[in-house]
C-alpha positions as CSV (number, residue, x, y, z in Angstrom):
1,X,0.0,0.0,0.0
2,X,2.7,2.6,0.9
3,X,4.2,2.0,-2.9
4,X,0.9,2.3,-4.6
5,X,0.0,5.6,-2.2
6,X,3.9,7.0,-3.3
7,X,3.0,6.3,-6.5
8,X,-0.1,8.0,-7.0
9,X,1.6,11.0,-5.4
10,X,4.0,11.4,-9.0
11,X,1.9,12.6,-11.8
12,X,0.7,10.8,-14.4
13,X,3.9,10.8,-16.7
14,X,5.6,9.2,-14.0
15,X,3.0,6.9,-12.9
16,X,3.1,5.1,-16.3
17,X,6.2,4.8,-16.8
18,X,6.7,2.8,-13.3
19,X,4.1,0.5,-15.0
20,X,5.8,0.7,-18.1
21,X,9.2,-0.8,-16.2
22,X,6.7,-2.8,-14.4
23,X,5.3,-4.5,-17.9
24,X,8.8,-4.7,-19.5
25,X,10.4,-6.9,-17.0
26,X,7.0,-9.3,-17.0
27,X,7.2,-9.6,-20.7
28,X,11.1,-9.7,-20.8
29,X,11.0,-12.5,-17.8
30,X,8.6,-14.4,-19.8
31,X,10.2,-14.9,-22.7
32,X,14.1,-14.5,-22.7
33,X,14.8,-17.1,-19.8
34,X,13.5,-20.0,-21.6
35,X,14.7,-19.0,-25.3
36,X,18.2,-21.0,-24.8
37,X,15.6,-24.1,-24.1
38,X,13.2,-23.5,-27.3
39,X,16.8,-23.3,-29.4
40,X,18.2,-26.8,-28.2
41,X,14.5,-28.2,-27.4
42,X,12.0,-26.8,-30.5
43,X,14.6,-25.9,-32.6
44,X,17.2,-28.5,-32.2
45,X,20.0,-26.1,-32.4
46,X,23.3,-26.7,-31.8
47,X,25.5,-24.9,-28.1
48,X,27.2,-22.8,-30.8
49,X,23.9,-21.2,-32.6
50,X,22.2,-20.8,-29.5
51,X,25.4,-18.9,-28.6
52,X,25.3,-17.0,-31.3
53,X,21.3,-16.1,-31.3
54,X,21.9,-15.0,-27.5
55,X,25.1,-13.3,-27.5
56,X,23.4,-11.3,-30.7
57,X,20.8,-9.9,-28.2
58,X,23.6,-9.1,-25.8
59,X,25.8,-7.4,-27.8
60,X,23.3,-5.2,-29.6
61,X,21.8,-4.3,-26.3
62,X,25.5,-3.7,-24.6
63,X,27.0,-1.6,-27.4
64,X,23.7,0.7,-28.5
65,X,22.9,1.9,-24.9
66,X,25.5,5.2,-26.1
67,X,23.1,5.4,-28.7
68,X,19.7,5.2,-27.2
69,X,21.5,7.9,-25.2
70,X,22.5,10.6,-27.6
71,X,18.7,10.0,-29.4
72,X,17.0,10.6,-25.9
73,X,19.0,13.8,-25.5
74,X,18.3,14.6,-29.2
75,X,15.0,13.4,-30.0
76,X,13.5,13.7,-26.5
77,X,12.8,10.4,-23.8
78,X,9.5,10.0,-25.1
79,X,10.0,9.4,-28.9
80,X,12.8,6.9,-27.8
81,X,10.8,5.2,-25.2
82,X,8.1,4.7,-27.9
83,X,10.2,3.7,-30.2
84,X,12.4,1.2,-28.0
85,X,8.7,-0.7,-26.8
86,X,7.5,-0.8,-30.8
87,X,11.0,-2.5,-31.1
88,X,10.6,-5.0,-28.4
89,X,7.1,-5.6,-29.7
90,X,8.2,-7.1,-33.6
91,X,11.1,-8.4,-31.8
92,X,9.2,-11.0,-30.0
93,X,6.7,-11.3,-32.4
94,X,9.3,-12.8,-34.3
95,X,10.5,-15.0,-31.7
96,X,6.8,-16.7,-32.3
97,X,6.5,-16.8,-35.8
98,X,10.4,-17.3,-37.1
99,X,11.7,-20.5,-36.9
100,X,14.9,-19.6,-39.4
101,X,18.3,-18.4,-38.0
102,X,18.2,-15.3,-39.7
103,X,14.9,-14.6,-38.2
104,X,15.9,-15.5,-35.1
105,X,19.1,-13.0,-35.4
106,X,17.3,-10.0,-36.3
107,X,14.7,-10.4,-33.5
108,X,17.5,-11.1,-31.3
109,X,19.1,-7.7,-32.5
110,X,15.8,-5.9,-32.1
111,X,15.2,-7.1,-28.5
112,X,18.6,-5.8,-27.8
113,X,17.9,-2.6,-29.7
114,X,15.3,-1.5,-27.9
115,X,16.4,-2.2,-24.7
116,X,19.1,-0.2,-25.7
117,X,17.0,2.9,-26.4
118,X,14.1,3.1,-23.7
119,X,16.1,2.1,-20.8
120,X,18.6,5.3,-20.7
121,X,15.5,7.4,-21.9
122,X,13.3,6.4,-19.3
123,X,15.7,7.2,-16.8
124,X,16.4,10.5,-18.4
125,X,12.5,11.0,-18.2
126,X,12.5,10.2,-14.6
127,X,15.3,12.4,-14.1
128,X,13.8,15.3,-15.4
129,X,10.0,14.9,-14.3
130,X,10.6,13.9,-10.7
131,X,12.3,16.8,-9.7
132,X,13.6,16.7,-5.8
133,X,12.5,13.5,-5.2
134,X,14.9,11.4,-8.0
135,X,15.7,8.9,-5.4
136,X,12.2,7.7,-4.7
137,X,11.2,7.6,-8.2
138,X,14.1,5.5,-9.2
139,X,13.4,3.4,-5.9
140,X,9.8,2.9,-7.5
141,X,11.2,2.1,-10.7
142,X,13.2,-0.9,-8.8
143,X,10.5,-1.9,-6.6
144,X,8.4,-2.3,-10.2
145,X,11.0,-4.1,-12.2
146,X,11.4,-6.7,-9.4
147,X,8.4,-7.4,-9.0
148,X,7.7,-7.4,-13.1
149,X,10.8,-9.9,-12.8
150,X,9.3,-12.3,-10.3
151,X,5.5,-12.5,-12.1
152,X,7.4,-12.5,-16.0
153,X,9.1,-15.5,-14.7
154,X,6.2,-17.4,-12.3
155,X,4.1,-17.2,-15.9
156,X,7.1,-17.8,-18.1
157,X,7.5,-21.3,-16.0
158,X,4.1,-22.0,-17.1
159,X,3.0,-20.4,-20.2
160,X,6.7,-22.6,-21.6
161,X,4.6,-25.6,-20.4
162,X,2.3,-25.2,-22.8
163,X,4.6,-23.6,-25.6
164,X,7.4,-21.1,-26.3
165,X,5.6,-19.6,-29.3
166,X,2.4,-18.7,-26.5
167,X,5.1,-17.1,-23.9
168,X,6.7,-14.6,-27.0
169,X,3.0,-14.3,-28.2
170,X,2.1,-12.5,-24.7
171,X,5.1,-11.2,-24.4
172,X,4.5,-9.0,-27.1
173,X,1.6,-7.9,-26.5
174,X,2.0,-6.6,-23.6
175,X,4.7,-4.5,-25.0
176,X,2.6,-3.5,-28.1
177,X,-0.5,-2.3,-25.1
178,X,3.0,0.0,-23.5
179,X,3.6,1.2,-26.8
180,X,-0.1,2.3,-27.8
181,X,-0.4,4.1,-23.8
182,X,3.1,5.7,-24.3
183,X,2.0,7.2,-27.5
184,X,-1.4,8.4,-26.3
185,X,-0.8,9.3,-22.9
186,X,2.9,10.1,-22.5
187,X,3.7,13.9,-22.1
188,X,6.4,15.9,-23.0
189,X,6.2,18.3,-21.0
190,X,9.5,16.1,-18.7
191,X,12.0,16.7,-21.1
192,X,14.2,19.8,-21.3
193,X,14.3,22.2,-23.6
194,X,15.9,21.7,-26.9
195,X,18.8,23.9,-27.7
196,X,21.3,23.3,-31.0
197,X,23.9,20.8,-30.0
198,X,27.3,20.1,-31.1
199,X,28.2,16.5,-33.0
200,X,27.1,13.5,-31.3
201,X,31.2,12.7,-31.1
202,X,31.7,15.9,-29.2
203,X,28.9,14.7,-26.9
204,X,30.6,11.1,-26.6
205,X,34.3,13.1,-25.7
206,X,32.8,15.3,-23.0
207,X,31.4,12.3,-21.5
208,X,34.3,10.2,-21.8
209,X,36.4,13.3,-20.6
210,X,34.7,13.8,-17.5
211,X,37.0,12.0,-14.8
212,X,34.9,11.9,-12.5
213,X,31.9,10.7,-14.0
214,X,34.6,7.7,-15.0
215,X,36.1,7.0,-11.7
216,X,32.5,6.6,-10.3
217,X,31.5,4.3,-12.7
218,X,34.5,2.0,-12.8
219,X,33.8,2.3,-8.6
220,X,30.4,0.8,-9.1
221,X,31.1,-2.1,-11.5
222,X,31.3,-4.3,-7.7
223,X,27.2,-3.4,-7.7
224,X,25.9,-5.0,-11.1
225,X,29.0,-8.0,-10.9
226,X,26.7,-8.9,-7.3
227,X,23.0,-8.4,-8.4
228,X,23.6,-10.7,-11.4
229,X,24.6,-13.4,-9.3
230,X,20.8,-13.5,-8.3
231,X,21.0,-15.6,-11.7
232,X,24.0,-17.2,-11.6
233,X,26.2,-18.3,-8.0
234,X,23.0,-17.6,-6.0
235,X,20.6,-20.3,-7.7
236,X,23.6,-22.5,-8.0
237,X,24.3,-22.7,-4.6
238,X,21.1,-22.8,-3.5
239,X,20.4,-26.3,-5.6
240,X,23.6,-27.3,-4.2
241,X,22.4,-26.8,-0.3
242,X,18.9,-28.2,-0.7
243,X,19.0,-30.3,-3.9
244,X,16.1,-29.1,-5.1
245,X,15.3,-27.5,-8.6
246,X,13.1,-24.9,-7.6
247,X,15.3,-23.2,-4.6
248,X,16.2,-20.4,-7.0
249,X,12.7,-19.3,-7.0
250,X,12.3,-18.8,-3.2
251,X,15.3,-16.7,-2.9
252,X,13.9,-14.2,-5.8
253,X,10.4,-14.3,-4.4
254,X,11.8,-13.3,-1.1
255,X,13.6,-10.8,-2.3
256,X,11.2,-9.9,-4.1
257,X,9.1,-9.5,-1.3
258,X,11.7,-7.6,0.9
259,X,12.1,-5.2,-1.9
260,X,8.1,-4.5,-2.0
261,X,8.2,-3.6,2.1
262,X,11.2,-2.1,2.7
263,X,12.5,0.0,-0.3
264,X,10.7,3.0,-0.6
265,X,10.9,3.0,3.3
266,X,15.1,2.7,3.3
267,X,14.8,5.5,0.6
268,X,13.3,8.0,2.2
269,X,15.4,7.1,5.9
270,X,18.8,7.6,4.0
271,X,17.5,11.0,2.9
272,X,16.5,11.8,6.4
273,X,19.9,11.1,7.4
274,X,22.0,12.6,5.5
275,X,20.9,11.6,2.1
276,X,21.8,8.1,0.1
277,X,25.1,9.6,-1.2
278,X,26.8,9.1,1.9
279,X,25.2,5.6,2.4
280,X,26.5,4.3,-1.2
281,X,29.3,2.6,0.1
282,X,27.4,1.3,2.9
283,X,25.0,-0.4,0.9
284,X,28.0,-2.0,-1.3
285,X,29.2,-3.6,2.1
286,X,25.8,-5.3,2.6
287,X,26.1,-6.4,-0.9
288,X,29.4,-7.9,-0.2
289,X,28.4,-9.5,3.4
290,X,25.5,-11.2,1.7
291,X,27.8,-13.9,0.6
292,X,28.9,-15.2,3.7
293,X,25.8,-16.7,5.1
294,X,26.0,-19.5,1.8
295,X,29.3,-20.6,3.3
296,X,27.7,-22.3,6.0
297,X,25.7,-24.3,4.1
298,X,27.2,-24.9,0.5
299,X,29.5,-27.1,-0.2
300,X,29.3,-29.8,1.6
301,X,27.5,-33.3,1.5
302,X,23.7,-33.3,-0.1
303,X,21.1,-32.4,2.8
304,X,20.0,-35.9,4.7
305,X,16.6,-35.3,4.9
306,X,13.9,-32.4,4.8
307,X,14.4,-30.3,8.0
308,X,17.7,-30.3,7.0
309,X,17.4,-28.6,3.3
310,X,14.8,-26.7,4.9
311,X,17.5,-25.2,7.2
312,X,20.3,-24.7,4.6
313,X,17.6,-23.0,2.6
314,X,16.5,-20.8,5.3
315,X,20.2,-19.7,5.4
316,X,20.5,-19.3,1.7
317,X,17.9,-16.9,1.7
318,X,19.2,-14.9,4.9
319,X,22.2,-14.6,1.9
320,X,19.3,-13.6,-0.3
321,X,17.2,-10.9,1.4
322,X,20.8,-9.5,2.5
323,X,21.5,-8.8,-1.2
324,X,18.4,-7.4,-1.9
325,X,18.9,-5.1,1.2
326,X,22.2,-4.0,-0.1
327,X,20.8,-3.2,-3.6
328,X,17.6,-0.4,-2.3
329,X,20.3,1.1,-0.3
330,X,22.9,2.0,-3.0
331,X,21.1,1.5,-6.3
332,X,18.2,4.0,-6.4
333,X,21.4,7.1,-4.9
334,X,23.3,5.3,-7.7
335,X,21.6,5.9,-10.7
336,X,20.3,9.8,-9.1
337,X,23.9,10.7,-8.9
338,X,24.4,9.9,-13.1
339,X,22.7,12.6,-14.4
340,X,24.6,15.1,-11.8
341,X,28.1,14.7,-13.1
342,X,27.0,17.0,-16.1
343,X,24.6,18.9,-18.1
344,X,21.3,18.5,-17.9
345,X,21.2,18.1,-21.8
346,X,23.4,15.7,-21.6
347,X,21.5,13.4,-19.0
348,X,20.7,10.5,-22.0
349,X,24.1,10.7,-22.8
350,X,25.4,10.2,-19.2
351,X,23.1,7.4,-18.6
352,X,23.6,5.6,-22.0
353,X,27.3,5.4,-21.1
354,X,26.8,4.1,-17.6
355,X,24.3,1.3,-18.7
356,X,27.6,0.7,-21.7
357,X,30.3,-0.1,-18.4
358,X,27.5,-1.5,-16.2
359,X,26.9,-4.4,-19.2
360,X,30.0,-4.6,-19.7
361,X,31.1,-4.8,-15.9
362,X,28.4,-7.6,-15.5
363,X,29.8,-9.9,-18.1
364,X,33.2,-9.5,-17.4
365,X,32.1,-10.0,-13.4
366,X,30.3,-13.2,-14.2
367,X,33.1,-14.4,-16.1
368,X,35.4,-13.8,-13.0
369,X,32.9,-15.5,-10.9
370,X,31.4,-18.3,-13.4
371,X,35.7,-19.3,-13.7
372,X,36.0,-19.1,-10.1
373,X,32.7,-21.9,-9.7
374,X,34.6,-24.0,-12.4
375,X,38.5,-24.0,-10.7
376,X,36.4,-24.4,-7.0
377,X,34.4,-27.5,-8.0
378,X,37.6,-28.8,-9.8
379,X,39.9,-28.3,-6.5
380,X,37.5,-28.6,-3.7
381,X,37.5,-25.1,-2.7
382,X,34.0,-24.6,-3.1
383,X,33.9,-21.2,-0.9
384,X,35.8,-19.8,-3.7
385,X,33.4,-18.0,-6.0
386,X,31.9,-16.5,-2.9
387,X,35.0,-15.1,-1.3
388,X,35.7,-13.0,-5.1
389,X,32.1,-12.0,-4.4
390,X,32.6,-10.3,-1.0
391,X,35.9,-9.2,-2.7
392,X,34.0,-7.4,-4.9
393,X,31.9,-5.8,-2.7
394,X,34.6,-4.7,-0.7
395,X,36.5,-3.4,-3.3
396,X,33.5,-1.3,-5.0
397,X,32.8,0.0,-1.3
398,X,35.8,1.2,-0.8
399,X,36.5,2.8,-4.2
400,X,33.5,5.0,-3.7
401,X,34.6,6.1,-0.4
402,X,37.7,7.0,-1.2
403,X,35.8,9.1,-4.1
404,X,33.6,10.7,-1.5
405,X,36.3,11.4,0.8
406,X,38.3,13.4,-2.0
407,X,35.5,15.1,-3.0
408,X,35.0,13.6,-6.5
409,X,31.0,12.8,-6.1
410,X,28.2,15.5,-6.5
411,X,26.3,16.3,-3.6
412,X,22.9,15.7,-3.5
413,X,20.7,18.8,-4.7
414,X,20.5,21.9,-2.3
415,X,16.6,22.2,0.0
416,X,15.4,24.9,-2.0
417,X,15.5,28.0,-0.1
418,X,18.2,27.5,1.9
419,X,21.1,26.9,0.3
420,X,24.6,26.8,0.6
421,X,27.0,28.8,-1.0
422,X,30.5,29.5,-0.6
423,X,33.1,32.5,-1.5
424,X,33.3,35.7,-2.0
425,X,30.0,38.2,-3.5
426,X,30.8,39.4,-6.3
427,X,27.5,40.6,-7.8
428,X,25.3,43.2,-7.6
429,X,22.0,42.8,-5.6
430,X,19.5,42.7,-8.8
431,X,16.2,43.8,-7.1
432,X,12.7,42.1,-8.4
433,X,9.3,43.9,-8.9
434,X,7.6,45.2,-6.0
435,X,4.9,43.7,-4.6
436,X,1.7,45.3,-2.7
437,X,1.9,45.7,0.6
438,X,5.5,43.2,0.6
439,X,8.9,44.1,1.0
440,X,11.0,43.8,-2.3
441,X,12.9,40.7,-2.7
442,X,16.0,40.2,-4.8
443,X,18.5,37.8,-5.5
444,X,22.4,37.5,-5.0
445,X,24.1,36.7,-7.8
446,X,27.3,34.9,-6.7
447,X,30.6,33.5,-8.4
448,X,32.5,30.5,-7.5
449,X,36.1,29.8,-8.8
450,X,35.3,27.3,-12.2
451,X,31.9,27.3,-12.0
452,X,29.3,29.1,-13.7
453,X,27.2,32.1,-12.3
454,X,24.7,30.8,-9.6
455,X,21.9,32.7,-8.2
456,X,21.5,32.8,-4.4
457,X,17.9,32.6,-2.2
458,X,16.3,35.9,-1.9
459,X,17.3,38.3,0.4
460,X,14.8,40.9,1.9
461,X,15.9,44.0,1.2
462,X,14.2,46.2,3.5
463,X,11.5,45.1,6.4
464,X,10.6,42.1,7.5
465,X,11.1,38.2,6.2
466,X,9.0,37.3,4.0
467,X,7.9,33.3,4.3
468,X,6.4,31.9,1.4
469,X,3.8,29.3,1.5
470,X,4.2,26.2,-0.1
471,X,1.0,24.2,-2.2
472,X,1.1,20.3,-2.4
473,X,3.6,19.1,-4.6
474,X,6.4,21.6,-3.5
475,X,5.6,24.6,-5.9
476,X,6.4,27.6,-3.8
477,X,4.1,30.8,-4.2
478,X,4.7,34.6,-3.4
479,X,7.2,36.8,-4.9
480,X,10.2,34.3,-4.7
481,X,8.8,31.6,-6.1
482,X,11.1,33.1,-9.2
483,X,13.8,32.8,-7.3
484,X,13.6,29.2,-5.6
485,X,12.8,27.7,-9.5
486,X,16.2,29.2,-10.3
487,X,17.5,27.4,-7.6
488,X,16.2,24.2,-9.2
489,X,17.5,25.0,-13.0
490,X,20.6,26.1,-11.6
491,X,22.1,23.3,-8.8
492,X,25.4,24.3,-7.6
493,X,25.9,21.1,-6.3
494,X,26.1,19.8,-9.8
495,X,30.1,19.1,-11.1
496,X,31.5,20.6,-13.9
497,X,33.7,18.5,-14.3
498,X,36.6,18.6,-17.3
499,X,35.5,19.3,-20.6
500,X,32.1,20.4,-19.7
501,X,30.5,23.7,-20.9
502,X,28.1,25.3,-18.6
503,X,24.2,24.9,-19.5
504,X,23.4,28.2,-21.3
505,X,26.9,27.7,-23.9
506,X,25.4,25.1,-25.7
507,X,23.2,21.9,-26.5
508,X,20.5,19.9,-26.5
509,X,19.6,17.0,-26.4
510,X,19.3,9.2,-24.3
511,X,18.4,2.7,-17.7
């Protein structure tokens, strides 16, 4: 109930595209789990086409997301997102009526395409339409797409019962329904305004130039390396501790569950204390903790009886709900902190490149950890793979300390009306209309050393303070409203960072 009464709170932009993430991991749980199985099963395929057909999804999904980027800040987030769901749609369409290795190919390309092009620009959309409250949004979007996850692959199970060609039937149609409600009820009315840009290639350097922006995604690669052992070391060890087939569906249901009660409330105590920037590292530590509790119980000899691989279970998914815990700390700060490290026209851009190293930090992390489960079951040191786990976790943790600690993250956006700002005034008080019966209120404009112009709060100048009352939703009212939504376009708590113009030189306009 408190997720459904948060999410009615958004407005209706945001509201659909929470379903939207919600509807995209049902119909992408349905289908792509069980395709490997149609290949060998239906289609009598050989380990080296399947290969092929699946690492042609992955590929075209990994290496667009720069792409689906630059459109989103080009074209705007909702002419991508349409266009990445329309994609998805003939994509699995031809997963149900293509039985030929060159259909299978292009609709493996597709699938990957559009993934590739709605998730940086629904980010980008979130970004921009939620405002102050980024965190909770994007802790909605992950409380969605979990539990899309967990229903796409509980009807998967047994829609692929029946037939494959009936799962990639529903599967797209559910995305064509996202497509048709994008295009008649999306706004866009979230996206910024569109100024003339540079070359895409200029975009792509300033990105790549900003060090910061680099060194924080390199420090986060420990995140996505543990959450895709949810489908990998976690179901593995699970079968191994029980010995049954179906363990790796209690642990994601559980999570599952945790992630429905507890994230939007761990969200919104982080930004009572402090805000989720400072509990980033934090959160990586639970990651990395969560794989201790399976070294009790994997490993050793199959479980005598029930009680006893109802025990190891219970322990497995202690591991489990651990995980989960660690992701709705750091994941929803994680992806609100993108955007920050540069301009606001450049927030597909930003994202597109980060969802580029995450893939390509979850593969190469699964390939550390799948060679690690292959040496451990070949030498007896079964713990193995779990240990480079924790490692992992560690190591990410304490990366993004040691960026917070020298100052190399952005700081979460500044309360509007009372902000921070530091040096010297060098500005001239620029005094507003005055109001009837109201003192006249100006504002500051200040200068910091490398950074572009920033206007202060309002200052009285003569009488008393003037409070301005707020209406629901935030909007301020009264004569400095002007002031506090300058505030908002203008966040000095935003990086420059190398190579990066301020917002007013240039550009326009892609999770």
């Amino acid at each position: 109930m408190r997720n459904i009464r948060a999410t009615r709170e958004f407005p209706l932009a945001l509201r659909l595209l929470l379903l939207n993430q919600f509807g995209i991991d049902i119909g992408f749980y349905l289908l792509m789990p069980f395709l490997a199985a149609y290949l060998e099963q239906g289609l009598g395929m050989s380990a080296a086409l399947i290969g092929l057909v699946l690492g042609a999804r992955n590929l075209s999904q990994q290496g667009l997301f720069i792409l689906g980027g630059s459109a989103t800040d080009r074209l705007g987030p909702r002419v991508v997102i349409i266009t990445g769901c329309a994609l998805r749609t003939v994509g699995f369409a031809l997963f149900a009526f293509g039985g030929s290795l060159p259909l299978l190919l292009g609709a493996s390309v597709l699938t990957g395409l559009a993934a590739a092009l709605f998730y940086p620009a629904v980010r980008t959309y979130v970004a921009f339409e939620s405002g102050d409250r980024k965190a909770e949004s994007f802790a909605l979007l992950n409380v969605y797409a979990t539990i899309g996850s967990l229903m796409g692959l509980l009807l998967g199970s047994v829609l692929f019962l029946t037939d494959f060609r009936l799962c990639a039937v529903v599967a797209a149609t559910i995305f064509g329904v996202l497509t048709v409600a994008q295009a008649l009820v999306l706004p866009t009315k979230g996206e910024p305004p569109r100024r003339p840009s540079a070359t895409v290639l200029g975009d792509w350097r300033e990105a790549f130039c900003n060090r910061r922006f680099l060194l924080f995604s390199f420090s986060t690669i420990g995140m996505f390396t543990m959450e895709n052992q949810l489908y990998l070391l976690l179901p593995e060890g699970a079968l191994s501790a029980s010995g049954w087939k179906g363990s790796a569906g209690v642990l994601l249901a559980a999570g599952a569950l945790a992630n429905m009660l507890f994230q939007l409330r761990i969200t919104r105590a982080l930004q009572r204390n402090g805000g989720g920037t400072r509990w980033i590292s934090s959160g990586l530590v639970v990651m990395g903790l969560s794989f201790l509790p399976p070294l009790l119980v994997c490993g050793g000899e199959a479980p005598a009886g029930t009680s006893e691989a109802v025990a190891r279970m219970t322990v497995m998914v202690a591991g489990s709900v651990l995980l989960f815990f660690g992701i709705m700390v750091a994941h929803p700060t994680v992806l609100e902190m993108v955007p920050m490290f540069g301009r606001e026209s450049l927030t597909g851009t930003y994202f597109g490149l980060f969802y580029v190293f995450s893939g390509l930090a979850a593969t190469a992390g699964n390939a550390v950890v799948g060679r690690a489960m292959d040496f451990g079951g070949r030498t007896g040191l079964w713990w193995l793979p779990w240990l480079v786990c924790l490692a992992f976790g560690m190591a990410s943790a304490a990366s993004v300390a040691l960026l917070q600690r020298g100052g190399m993250l952005p700081g979460l956006p500044v309360p509007s009306g009372a902000p921070v700002v530091e040096g010297p005034v060098v500005g001239k008080p620029v005094v507003g209309k005055p109001v009837v019966g109201k003192p006249v209120v100006g504002k500051t404009v200040v200068k910091r050393a490398a950074a572009p112009v920033v206007p202060m709060a309002p200052v009285a100048r003569s009488g008393p303070q003037v409070t301005n009352a707020s209406v629901p939703g935030g909007e301020a009212t009264g004569p400095a409203s002007d002031s506090l939504d300058g505030l908002r376009q203008h966040d000095p708590a935003r990086l420059p960072g190398p190579a990066r113009a301020t917002d007013e030189a240039t550009d326009q306009p892609p999770r």
